[in-house]
C-alpha positions as CSV (number, residue, x, y, z in Angstrom):
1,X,0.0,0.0,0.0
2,X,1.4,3.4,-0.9
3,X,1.2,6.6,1.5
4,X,0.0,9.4,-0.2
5,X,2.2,12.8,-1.1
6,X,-0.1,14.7,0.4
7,X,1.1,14.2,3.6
8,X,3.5,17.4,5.1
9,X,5.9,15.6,7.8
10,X,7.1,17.9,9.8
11,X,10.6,18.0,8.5
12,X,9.2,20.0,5.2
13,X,6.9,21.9,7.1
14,X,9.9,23.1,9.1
15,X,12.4,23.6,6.5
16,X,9.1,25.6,4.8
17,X,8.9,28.0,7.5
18,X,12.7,28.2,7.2
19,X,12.5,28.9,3.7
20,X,9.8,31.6,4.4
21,X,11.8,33.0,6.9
22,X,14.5,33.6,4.5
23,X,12.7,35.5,2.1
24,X,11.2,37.8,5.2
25,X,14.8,39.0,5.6
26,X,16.0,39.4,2.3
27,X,13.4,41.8,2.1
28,X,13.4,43.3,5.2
29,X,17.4,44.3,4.0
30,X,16.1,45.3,0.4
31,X,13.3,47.4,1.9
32,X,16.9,48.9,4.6
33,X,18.6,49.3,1.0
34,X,15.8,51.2,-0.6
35,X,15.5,53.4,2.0
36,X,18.9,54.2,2.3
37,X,19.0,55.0,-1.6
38,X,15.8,57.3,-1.4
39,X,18.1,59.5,1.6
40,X,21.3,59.3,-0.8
41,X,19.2,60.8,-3.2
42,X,17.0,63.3,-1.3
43,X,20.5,64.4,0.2
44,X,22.0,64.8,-3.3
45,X,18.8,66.8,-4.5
46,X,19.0,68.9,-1.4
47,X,22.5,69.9,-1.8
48,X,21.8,70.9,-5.4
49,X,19.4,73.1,-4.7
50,X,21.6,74.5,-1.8
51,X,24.3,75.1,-4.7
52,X,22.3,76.8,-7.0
53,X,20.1,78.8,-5.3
């Protein structure tokens, strides 16, 4: 008799939630990257204006 696939042991479901866990942080340090490219920028903008006003 065969077991069926549907079946999640809890090995998978664990190394899920690692997976999952993974891709939480690589965006939490995408959305820290974005962020600190939006400041470089408005800091770049602001000292243009400073220069030309």
């Amino acid at each position: 008799m065969t077991r069926s696939l549907n079946v999640v042991s809890p090995f998978s479901f664990e190394s899920k939630i690692v997976e999952l866990e993974k891709r939480l942080q690589a965006l939490e340090i995408n959305k820290e990257e974005d962020i600190m490219t939006l400041l470089r920028v408005l800091e770049t903008k602001t000292t243009e204006r400073r220069g030309s006003a």
